[in-house]
GUDORO-456040 format. One line per 8 residues: number of its first residue (from 1); for each residue x, y, z of C-alpha. Coordinates in pm, 1 decimal. Example, Ala and Ser with C-alpha at 12.3 -4.5 7.8 and 13.67 -1.06 7.14 Angstrom:
BEGIN
1) 1230.0,-450.0,780.0  1367.0,-106.0,714.0 $
//
This chain:
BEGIN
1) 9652.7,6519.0,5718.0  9646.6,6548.4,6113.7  9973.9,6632.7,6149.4  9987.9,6888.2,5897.6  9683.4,7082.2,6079.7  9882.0,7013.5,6403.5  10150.8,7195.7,6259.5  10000.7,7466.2,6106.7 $
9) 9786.9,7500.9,6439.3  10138.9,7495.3,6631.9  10286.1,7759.7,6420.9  10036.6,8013.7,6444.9  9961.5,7933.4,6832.7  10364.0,8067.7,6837.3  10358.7,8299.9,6592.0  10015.5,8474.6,6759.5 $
17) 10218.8,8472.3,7108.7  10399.8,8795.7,7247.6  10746.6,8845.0,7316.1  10639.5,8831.4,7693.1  10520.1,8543.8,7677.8  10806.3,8406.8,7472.4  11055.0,8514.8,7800.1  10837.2,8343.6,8082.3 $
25) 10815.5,8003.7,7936.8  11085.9,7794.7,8055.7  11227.4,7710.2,7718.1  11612.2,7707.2,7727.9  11773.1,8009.2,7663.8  12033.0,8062.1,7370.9  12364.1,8123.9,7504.5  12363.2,8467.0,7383.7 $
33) 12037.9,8520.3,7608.9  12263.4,8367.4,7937.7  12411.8,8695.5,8160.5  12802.3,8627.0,8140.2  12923.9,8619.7,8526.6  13171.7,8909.6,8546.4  13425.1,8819.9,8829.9  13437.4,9091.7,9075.4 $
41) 13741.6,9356.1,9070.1  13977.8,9357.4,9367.8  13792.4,9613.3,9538.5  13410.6,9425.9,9563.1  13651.5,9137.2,9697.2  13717.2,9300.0,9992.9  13475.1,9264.0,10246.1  13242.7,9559.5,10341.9 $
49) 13280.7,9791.8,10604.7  12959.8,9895.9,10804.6  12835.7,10199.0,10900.4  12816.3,10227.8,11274.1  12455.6,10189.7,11404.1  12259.9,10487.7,11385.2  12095.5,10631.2,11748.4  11797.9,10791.1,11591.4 $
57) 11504.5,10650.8,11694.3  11266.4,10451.1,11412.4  11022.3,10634.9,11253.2  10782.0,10455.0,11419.5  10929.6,10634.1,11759.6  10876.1,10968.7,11613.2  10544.2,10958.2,11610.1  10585.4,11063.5,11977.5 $
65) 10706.1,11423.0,11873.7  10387.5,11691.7,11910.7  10474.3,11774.5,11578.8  10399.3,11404.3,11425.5  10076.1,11438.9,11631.1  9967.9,11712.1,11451.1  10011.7,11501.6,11132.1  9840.0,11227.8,11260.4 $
73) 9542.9,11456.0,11423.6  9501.8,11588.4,11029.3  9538.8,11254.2,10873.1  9282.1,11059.6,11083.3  9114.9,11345.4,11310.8  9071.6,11708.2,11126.4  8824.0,11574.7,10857.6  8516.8,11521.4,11128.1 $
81) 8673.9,11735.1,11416.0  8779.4,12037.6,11231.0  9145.2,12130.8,11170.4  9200.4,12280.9,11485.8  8908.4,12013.1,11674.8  8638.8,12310.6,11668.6  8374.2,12090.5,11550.8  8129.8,11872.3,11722.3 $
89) 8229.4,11559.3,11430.0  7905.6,11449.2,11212.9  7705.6,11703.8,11508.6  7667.5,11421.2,11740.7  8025.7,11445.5,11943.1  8181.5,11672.0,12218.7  8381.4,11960.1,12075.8  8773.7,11784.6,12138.8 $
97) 8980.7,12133.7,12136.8  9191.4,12197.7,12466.3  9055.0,11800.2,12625.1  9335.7,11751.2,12878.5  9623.8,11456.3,12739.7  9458.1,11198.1,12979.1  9087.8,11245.1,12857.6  9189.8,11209.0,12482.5 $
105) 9419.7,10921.0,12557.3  9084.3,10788.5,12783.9  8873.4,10814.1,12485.8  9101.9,10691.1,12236.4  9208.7,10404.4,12426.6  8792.7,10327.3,12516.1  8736.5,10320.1,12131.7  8981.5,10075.0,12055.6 $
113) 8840.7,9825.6,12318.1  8466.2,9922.7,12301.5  8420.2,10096.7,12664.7  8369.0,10429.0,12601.7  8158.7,10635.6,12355.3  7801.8,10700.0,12259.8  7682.6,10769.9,11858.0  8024.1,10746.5,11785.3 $
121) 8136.4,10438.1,11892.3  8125.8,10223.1,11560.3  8285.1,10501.3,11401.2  8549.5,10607.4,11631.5  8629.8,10250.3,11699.2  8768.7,10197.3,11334.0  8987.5,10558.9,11324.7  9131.5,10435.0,11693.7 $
129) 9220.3,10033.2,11634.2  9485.8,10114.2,11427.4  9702.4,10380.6,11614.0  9979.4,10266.3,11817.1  10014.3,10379.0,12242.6  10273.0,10647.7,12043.2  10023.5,10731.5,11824.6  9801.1,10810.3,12060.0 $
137) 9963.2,10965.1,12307.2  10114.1,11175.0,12050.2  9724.1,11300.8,11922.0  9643.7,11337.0,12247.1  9949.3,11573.6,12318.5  9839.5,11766.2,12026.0  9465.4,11774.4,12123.0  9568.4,11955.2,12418.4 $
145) 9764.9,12226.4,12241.8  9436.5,12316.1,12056.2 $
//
């Protein structure tokens, strides 16, 4: 009698099972489940010409452009500052509009190694650690077109 509830207990374990699960177990494959290998026409066979290096700079380099730091200054910046950096952020820091390039790049630069700030340290400290010397310099450039 124990192998006839094994059985039964087999059957409707498989039965109860999903087609997913059916195609992640490694159970061998019919051959009409097997990809047939196609051999490759006499054009793949040749080999591949490439494309001759590109001179624009990675997109990582454009973040240099005053026109990437104005996306930056609105994707990490304009929500506390203000969109053009009119606002003193959570009314505890300076108003940033028109700050010379070297003061914002100062600041920035303090916040990412802890040496500069007051109330606004811990927070300012997270935005900065994560932005590149393009990145900043590129906010900065736009902090000083504001």
């Amino acid at each position: 009698m124990k192998p006839t509830l094994l059985i039964t207990l087999m059957l409707l374990l498989g039965a109860c099972s999903d087609n997913r699960s059916n195609a992640t177990t490694k159970e061998a494959a019919s051959p009409s489940d097997v990809p047939v290998k196609q051999e490759p026409s006499s054009a793949e066979k040749e080999p591949l010409q490439t494309a001759p290096q590109s001179t624009e700079p990675a997109p990582s380099a454009k973040a240099e452009t005053p026109q990437n730091g104005r996306l930056l200054f609105v994707q990490k910046c304009a929500s506390c500052h203000g969109q053009h950096g009119e606002k003193a952020a959570l009314n505890k820091s300076q108003i940033i509009a028109g700050w010379e390039k070297e003061k914002s790049i100062n600041a920035l630069k303090g916040y990412q190694n802890g040496t500069y700030g007051g109330n606004m340290k811990a927070i300012m400290k997270g935005q900065a650690s994560s932005l590149s010397e393009a990145q900043i310099r590129a906010i900065s450039e736009y902090i000083a077109t504001l």
